[in-house]
C-alpha positions in Angstrom: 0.0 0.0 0.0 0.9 3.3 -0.8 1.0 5.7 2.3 0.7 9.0 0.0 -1.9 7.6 -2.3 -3.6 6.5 0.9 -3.5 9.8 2.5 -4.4 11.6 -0.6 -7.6 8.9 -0.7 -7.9 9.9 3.0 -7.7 13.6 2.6 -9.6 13.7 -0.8 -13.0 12.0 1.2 -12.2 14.7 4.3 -11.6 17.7 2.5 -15.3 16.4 0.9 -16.5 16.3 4.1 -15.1 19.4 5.3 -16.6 21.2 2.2 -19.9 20.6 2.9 -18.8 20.8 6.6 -18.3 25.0 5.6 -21.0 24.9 3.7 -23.4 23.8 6.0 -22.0 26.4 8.5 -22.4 29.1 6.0 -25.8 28.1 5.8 -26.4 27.9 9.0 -24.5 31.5 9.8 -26.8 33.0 6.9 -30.1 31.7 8.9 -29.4 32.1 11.9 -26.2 34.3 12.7 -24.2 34.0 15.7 -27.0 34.1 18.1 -29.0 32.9 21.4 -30.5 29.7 19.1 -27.4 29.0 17.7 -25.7 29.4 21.0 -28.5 26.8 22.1 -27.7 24.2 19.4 -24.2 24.1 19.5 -25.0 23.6 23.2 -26.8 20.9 23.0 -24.5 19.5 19.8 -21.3 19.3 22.0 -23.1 17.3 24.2 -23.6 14.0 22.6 -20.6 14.9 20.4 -18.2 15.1 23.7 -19.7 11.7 24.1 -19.0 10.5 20.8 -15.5 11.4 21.2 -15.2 9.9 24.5 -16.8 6.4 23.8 -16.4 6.2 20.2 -14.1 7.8 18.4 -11.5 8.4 20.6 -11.6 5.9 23.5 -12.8 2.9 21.3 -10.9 3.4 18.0 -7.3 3.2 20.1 -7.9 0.3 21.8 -10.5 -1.9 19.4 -8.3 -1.3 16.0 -4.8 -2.7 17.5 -6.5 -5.6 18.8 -8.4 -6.1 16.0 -5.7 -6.1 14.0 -3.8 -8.7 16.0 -6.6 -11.0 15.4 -7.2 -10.3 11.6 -3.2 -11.0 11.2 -3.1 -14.1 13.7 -6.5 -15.6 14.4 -7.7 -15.5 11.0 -11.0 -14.5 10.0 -13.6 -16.5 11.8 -12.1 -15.1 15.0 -11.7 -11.5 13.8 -16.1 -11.7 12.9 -16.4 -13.2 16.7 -14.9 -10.4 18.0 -16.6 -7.8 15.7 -19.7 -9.1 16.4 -19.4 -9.3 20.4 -18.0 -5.8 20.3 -20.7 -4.4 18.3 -23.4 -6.1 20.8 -22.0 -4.4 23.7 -21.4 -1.3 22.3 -24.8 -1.0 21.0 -26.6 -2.1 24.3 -24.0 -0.2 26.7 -24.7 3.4 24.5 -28.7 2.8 24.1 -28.5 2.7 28.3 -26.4 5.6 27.8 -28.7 7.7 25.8 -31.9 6.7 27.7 -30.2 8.4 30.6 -29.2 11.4 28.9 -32.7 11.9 27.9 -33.9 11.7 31.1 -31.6 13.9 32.9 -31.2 16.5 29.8 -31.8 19.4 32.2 -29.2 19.0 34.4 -26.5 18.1 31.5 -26.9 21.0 30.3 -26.7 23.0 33.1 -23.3 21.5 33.5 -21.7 21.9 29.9 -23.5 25.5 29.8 -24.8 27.1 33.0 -24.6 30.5 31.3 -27.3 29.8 29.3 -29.7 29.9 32.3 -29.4 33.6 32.5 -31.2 33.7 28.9 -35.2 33.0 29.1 -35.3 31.1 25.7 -31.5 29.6 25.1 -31.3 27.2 28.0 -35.1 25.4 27.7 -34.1 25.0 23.7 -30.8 23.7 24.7 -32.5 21.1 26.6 -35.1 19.9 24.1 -32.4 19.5 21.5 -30.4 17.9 23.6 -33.1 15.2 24.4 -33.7 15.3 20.5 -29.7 14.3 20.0 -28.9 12.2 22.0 -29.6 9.0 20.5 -27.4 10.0 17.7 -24.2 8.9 19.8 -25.6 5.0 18.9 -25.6 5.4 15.3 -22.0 7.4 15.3 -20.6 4.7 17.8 -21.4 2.2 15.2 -20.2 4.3 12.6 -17.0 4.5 14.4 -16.9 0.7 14.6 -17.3 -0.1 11.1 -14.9 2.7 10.1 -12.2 0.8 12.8 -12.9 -2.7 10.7 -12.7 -1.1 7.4 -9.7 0.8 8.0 -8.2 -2.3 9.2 -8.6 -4.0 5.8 -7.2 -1.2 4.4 -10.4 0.5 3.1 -10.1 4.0 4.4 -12.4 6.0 1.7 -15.7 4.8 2.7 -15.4 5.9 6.5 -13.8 9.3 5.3 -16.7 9.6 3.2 -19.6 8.7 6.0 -19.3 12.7 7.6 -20.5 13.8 4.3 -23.9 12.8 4.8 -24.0 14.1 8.2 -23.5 17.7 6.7 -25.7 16.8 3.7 -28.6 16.3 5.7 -27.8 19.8 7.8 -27.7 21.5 4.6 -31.1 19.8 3.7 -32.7 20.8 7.5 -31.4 24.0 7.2 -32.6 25.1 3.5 -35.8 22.7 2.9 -36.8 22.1 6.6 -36.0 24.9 8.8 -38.4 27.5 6.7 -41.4 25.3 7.7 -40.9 24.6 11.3 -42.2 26.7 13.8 -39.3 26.9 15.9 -36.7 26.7 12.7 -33.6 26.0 14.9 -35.1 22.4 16.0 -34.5 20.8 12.0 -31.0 21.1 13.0 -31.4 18.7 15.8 -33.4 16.2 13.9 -31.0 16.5 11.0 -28.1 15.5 13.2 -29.7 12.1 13.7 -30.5 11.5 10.2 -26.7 12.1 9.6 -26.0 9.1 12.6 -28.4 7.0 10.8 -26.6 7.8 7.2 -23.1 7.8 7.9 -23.6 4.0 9.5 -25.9 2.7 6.9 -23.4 3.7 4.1 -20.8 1.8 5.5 -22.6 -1.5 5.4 -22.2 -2.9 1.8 -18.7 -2.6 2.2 -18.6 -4.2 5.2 -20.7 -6.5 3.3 -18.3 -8.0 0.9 -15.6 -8.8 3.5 -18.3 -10.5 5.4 -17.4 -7.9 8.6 -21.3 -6.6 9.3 -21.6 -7.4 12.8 -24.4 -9.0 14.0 -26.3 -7.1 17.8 -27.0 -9.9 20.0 -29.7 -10.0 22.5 -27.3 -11.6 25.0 -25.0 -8.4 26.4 -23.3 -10.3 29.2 -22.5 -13.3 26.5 -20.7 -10.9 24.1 -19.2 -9.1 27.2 -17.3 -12.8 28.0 -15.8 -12.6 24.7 -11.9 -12.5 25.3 -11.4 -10.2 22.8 -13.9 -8.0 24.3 -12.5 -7.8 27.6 -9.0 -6.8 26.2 -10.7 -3.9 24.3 -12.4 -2.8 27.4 -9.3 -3.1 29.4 -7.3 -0.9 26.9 -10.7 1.3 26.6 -11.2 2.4 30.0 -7.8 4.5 30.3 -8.2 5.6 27.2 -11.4 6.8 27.6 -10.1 8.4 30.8 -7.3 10.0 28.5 -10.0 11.3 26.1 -12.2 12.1 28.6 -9.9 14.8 30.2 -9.2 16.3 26.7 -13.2 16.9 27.1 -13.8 17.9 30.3 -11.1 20.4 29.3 -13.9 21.6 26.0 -16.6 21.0 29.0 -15.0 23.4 31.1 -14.2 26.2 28.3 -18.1 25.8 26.9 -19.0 26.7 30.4 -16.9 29.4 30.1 -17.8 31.1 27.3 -21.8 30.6 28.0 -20.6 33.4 30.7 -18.9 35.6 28.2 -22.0 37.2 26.7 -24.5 35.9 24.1 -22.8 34.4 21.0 -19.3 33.6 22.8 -20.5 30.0 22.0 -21.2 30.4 18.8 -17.7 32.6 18.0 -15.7 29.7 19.1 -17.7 27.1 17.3 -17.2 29.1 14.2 -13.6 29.0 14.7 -13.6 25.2 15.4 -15.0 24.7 12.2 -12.1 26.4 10.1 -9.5 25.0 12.7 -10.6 21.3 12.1 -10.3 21.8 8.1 -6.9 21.3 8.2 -7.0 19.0 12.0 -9.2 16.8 9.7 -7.8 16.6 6.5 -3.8 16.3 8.2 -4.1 14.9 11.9 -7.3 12.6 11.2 -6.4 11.5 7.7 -2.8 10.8 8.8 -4.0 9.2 12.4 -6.4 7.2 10.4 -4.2 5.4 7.8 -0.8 5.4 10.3 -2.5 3.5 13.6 -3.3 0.0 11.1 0.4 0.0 9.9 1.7 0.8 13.0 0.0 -2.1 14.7 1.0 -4.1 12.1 4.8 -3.1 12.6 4.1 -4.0 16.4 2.6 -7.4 15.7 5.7 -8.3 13.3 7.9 -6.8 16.1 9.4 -4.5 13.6 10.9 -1.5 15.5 13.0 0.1 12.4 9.5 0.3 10.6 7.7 1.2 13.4 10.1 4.7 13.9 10.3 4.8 10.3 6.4 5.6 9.9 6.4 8.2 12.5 9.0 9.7 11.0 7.2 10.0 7.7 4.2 11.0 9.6 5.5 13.9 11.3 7.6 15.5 8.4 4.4 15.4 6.5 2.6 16.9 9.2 5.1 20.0 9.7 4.7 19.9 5.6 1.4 20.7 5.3 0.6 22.1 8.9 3.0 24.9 9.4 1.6 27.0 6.4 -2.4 26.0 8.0 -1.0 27.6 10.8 0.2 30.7 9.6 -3.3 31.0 7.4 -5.0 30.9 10.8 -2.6 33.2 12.0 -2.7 36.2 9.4 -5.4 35.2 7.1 -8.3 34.8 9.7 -10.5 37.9 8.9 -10.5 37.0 5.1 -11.0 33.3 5.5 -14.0 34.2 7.9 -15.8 36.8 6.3 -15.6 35.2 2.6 -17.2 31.6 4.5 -19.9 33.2 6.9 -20.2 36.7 6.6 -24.2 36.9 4.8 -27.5 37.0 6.1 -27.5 37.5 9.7 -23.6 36.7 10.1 -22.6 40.7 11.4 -19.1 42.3 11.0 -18.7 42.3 14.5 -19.4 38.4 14.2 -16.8 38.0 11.7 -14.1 39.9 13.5 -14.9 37.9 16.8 -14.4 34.4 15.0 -11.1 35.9 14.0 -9.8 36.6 17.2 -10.5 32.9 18.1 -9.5 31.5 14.8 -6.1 33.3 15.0 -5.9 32.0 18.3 -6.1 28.5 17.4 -3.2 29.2 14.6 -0.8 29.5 17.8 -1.0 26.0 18.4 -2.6 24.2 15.3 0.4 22.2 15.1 0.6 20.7 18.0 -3.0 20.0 17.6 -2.2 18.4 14.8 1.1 16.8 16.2 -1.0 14.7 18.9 -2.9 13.0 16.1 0.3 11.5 14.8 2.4 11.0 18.0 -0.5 9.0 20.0 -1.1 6.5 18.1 2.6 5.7 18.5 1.9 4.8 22.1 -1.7 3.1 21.2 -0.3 0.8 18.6 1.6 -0.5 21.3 -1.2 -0.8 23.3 0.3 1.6 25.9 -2.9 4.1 27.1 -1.6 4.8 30.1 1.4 7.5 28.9 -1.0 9.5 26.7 -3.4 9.6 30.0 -0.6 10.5 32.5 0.0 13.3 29.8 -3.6 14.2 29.3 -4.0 15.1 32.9 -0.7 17.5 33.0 -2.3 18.9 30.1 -5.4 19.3 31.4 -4.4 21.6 34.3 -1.6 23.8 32.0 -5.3 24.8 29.8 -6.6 26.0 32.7 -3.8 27.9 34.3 -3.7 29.3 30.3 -7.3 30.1 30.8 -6.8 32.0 34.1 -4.5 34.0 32.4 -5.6 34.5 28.8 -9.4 34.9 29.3 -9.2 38.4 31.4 -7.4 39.6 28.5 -8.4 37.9 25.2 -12.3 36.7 26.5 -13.7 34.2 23.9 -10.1 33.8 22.1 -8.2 33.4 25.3 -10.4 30.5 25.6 -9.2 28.5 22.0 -5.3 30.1 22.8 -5.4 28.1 25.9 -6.1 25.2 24.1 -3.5 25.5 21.2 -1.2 25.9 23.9 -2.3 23.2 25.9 -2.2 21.3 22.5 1.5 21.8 22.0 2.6 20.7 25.4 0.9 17.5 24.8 2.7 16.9 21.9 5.7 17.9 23.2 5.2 15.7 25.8 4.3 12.6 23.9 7.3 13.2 21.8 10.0 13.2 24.4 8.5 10.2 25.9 8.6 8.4 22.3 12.5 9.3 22.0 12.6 8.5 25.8 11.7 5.2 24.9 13.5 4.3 21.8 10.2 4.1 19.8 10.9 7.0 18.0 14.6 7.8 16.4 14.5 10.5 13.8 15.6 9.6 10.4 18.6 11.8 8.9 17.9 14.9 6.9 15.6 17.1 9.6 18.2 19.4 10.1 18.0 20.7 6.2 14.2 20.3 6.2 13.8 22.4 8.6 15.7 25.1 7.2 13.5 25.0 3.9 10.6 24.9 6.5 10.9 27.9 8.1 12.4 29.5 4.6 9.2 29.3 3.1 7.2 30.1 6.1 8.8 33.5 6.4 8.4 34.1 3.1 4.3 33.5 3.1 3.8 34.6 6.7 4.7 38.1 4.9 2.8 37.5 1.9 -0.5 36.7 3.6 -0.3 39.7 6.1 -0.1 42.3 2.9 -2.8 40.5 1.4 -5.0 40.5 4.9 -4.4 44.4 5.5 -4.7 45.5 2.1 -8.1 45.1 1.4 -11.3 45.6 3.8 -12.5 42.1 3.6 -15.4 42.7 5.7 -16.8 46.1 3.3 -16.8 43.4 0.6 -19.6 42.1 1.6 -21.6 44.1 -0.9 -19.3 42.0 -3.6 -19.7 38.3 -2.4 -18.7 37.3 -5.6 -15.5 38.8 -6.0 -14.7 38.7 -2.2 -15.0 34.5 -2.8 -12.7 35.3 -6.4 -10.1 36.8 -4.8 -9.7 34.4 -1.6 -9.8 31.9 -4.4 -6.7 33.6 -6.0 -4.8 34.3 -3.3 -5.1 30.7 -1.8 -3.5 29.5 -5.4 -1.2 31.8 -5.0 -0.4 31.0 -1.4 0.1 27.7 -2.5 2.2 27.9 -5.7 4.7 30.4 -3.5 5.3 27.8 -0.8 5.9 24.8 -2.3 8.0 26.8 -5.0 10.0 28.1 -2.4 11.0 25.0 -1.1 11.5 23.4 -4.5 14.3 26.6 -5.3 15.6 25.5 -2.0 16.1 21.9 -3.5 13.5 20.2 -1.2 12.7 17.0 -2.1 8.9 15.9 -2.4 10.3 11.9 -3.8 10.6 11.1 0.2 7.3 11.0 0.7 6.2 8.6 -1.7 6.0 5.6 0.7 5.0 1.9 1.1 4.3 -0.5 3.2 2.6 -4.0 3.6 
């Protein structure tokens, strides 16, 4: 397999995905603006989504995939659809308790994840109906997350990137069809969310189908939970989803934060999520995604050279691609923001608030990006426990960041904390991989860094003339040629960098890599 050609495959499906991602958003910033109802959604959205991330996503994916792999390379494939179907059973029964309960005690989540929201008449009550309305959705994505685990393992990575697509499909559908004819217009949002659960796990079967890998719910939970396999993916699962879980308790704690800001805090930073996890996706994820299988597989061969030798490809790939993201964030932000969201009820005051965060975020995009790639050098070796001793450090820099930075910054103090935060974790993770002889840097980082930060430079400049020389926000009259000339300075953007580091005799041949 070809790594590039898998991360272009990878990337190609997410920057889908994250297309319709902004365009949803757009949509959704033309309806409804940055307001109390979209303060309320985003709310109650987080909710099931922290869970998501917690249970499925993050927790499950790092400790199910290694295993499964193991089986699939030295059980065969009887075992492998034993496991898959025992895991699927409990998942399935554990997260439909799960969900019952979140229904039932909607209120009092949300007063947790957003207490600020009480202090507005209509927000909070909304909040809590479309929380009750969501909540079920963390079943379907759960499974989603399974069959993307077992695909990805057989090397099929561009169905699962694909599956997010629908999810935004069907907010695009609530928000132009269905919204206009509901009488509180804000709710087709919620009930589009689990139409997009329902989708993205549905699409997924027929290729599951011909490898004979759709797993089969059982009525029997505590017969599946006896499963060996099972209880070595729930031994590996509960640190890591106490890792993950302090990640979110961190996003937990900075919601709650900025429902005290002032109305539309929430919705500023989720604005700014959205443009930060365009490149998070379509680098960290993609990269994450294709790099965990192979690593496993290194482990399983107990092949350390290749083991180091895919990190290594990983991360000069990441500082590739990321470090220019970054600087985008950086200078770029009021552009990139008021050509994506600034229509309809989306204010210029909205726009230059979503800047402040986004630029923010630019501080530490790569080492939210870093984390993607470094982890899963600990989780293919079925270690959870470093990235949770690490999670917990990290947790309590954020908020020390957010004592300081939120006096002075408000919302955006709130996402700088967290790039911050982000960067010490990967720092972290990557001392502990040298620390440990999993990880020894190939030669040639000395030069490539050079070119790097050549380039860099070089664009950092380019972009700040290009951001201060035209009033992005008074184009708003001109949507057309506001969107023309982002569109041309992007191409230009890109042409400049990677020219630069071709005239600085970079070479692009490295990364043209296979493996097994």
């Amino acid at each position: 397999m070809n790594l590039f050609r898998a991360l272009l495959t990878v990337s190609g499906f997410t920057l889908l995905s994250r297309v319709t991602g902004l365009a949803r958003e757009t949509l959704i910033a033309r309806a409804f603006g940055a307001s109390q109802y979209t303060d309320a959604f985003y709310v109650a959205f987080r909710i099931p989504n922290l869970l998501r991330r917690i249970s499925a996503e993050g927790a499950f994916s790092q400790a199910f995939v290694p295993i499964l792999a193991e089986f699939k390379n030295q059980q065969g494939h009887d075992a492998t659809k034993a496991l898959v179907d025992a895991t699927s059973t409990v998942l399935a029964w554990a997260l439909a308790v799960l969900s019952l309960l979140g229904i039932a005690g909607a209120s009092w989540v949300v007063w947790v994840i957003a207490g600020g929201l009480r202090s507005d008449g209509q927000a909070f009550p909304l909040a809590v109906h479309m929380t009750r309305i969501m909540f079920p959705y963390i079943v379907f994505i759960s499974l989603t997350s399974l069959a993307s685990g077992v695909l990805n393992t057989y090397k099929n990575f561009s169905m699962p990137a694909f599956a997010p697509v629908l999810l935004n499909v069907a907010f695009i559908i609530a928000a132009v069809f269905v919204a206009p004819h509901v009488k509180q217009p804000v709710l087709a949002l919620a009930w589009a969310v689990i139409a997009g659960g329902v989708l993205q796990f549905a699409v997924q079967l027929p290729a599951l189908k011909k490898i004979d890998m759709i797993p089969r719910f059982g009525l029997d939970p505590a017969r599946a939970l006896a499963h060996r396999g099972v209880k070595r993916v729930l031994a590996k699962m509960v640190p890591s989803m106490f890792a993950v879980s302090v990640a979110q308790i961190s996003l937990i704690i900075n919601t709650n934060i900025a429902s005290h800001i002032g109305p539309g805090a929430v919705s500023w930073i989720n604005y700014a999520d959205r443009l930060m996890e365009f490149p998070t996706a379509l680098l960290g994820v993609a990269l994450g995604t294709i790099l965990l299988p192979s690593l496993s597989r290194a482990h399983v061969d107990a092949d350390p050279h290749e083991y180091s030798s895919l990190l290594d490809w990983g991360l000069r790939v990441t500082f590739l691609l990321a470090a220019p993201s970054a600087i985008a964030l950086f200078f770029f932000a009021e552009p990139l923001t008021a050509t994506l969201f600034h229509y309809g009820r989306f204010t210029g005051e909205a726009v230059v608030m979503v800047s402040r965060a986004l630029s923010a975020y630019g501080v530490g995009l790569i080492g939210l990006i870093l984390i993607k790639i470094l982890a899963p050098g600990f989780y293919a070796k079925q270690d959870i426990k470093t990235p949770v001793k690490i999670a917990v450090g990290v947790l309590i820099v954020t908020q020390i960041c957010n004592y300081i930075f939120v006096p002075i910054f408000a919302h955006a103090g709130l996402t700088l904390s967290i790039g911050l935060g982000s960067c010490v974790n990967a720092s972290l993770l990557f001392v502990m991989l040298r620390k440990r002889g999993i990880y020894m840097p190939s030669a040639g980082w000395t030069k490539f860094v050079i070119q790097l930060g050549g380039a860099c430079l070089v664009l950092a400049g380019v972009m700040h003339w290009f951001a201060t020389s035209f009033d992005w926000i008074g184009l708003h009259s001109q949507p057309l040629a506001r969107i023309a000339l982002l569109a041309a300075c992007l191409v230009l953007f890109a042409a400049l960098y990677f020219g630069m580091l071709w005239l600085m005799g970079f070479k692009y041949t490295y990364f043209k890599r296979r493996v097994k």
